[in-house]
N, C-alpha and C positions, 0 to 999 in steps of 0.2 A: 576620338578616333576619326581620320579622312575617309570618309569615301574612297572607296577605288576608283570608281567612275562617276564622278562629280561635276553639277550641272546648275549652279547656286542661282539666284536670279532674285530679284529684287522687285518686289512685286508692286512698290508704289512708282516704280520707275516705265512701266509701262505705259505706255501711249494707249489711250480710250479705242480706238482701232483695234487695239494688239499687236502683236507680235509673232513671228514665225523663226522658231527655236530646231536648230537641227545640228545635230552631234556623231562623229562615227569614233569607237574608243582605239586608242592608239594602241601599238601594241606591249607598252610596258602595265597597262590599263587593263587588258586583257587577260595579262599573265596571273597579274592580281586576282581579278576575278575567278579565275581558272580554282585557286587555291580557295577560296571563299567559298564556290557552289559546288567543290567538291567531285570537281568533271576532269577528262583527260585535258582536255582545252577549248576556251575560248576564243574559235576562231574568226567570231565577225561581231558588233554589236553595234547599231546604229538605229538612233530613230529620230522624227520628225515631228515638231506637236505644233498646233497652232495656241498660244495662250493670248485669254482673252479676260482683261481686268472687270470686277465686278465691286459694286460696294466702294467706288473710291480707292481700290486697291488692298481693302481690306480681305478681297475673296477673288479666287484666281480661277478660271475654267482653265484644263490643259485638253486638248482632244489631238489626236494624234495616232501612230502606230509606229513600233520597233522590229527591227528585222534581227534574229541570231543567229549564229550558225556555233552548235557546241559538240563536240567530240567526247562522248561517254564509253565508258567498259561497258560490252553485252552483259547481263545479267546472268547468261548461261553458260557463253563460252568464254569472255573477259575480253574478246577481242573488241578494237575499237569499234565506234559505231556511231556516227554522224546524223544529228540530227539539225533540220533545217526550222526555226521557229520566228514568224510572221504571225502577231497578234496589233491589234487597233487599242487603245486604250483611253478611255476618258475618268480626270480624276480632277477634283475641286480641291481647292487648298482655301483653307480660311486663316485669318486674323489669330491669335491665342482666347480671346476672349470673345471670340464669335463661336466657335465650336460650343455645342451642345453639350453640358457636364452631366448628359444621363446614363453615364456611365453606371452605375446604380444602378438603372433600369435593365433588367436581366431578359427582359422579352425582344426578340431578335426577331423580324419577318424576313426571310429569306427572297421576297422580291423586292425589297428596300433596297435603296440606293449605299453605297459604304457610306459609311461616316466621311468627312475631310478630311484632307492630312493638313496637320499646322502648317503656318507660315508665323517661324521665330525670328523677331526682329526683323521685320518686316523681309526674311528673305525665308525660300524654299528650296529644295535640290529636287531638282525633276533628273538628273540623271539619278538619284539612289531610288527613286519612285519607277524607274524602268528598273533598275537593277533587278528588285525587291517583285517587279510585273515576270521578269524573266527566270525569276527563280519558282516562281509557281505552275511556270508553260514547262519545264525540262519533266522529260518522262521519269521519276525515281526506278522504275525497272526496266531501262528499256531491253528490247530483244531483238538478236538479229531477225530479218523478214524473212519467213519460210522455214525459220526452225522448228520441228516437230513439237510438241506439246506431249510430254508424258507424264500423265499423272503417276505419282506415290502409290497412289493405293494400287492401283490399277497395273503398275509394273511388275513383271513378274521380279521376287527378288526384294521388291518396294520392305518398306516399314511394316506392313498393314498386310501382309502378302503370308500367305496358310501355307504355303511350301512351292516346292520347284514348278508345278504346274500353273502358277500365279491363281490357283481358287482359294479365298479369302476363308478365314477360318470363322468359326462361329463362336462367339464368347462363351454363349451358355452351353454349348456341347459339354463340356464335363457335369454341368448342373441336370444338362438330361440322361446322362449317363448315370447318376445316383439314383435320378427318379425312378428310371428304367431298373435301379437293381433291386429299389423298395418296394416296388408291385409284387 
């Protein structure tokens, strides 16, 4: 399977200085991704990384930041709802046989650094690595700004709601109503 937004790069092919990587996705690129992240549309995606070889070209630093602009349904109302997202991103790419096989090892510190992403045949896609950065920034609920917040329980009318005056009923009221007839 292609990529949508594809950014291949050859990691032995880098100059000991580096290189400076910048990409904005076209809009047959956009449409694509549109379908993929599951948004009304993608309408901007571009970032800038600086890579810089390590190891002989065996291990890649990328440091950089991606600009989006994607167009999602409110959560509440469906209407559309434009979100603007600017994140920084630094990500290491190793060799196949440099990456650490402690997969196995089940204990995860949560202020560790991620893992690397490979570099197969000596190449990497730093555009599906911003892809894959952009799809963790999009809010999954987002809401329009300023729309009231009503809780379920708390609405008169709600699920969870004891009658028309919205006071919530009490489970065990019939169990004290027995107790009250056994005395």
């Amino acid at each position: 399977m292609q990529p949508e937004f594809s950014v291949p790069v050859q990691a032995t092919e880098l100059p000991p200085t580096g290189r400076r990587v910048a990409k904005t996705a076209t809009a047959a690129e956009r449409a694509a991704l549109t379908a993929r992240l599951g948004v009304l549309s993608v309408d901007a995606l571009a970032f800038d990384a600086e890579l810089t070889p390590e190891s002989g070209g065996q291990a890649v630093t990328a440091d950089g930041r991606f600009d989006a602009v994607v167009t999602q349904a409110c959560a509440v109302t469906l209407q559309p709802l434009e979100q603007t997202i600017e994140a920084p991103f630094f990500l290491r790419f190793e060799a196949d046989g440099e990456t650490d096989d402690a997969a196995a090892d089940l204990e995860v510190d949560i202020d560790d650094d991620d893992p690397p992403e490979p570099i197969v045949d000596g190449v990497f896609d730093l555009g599906e690595m911003v892809v894959q950065l952009l799809a963790l920034e999009i809010d999954p609920f987002p809401r329009t700004p300023g729309l009231p917040y009503e809780d379920r329980e708390s609405h008169p009318g709600g699920a969870d709601s004891g009658g028309a005056d919205g006071a919530r009923a009490n489970p065990f009221a019939a169990l004290e109503e027995l107790k009250d007839k056994l005395k």
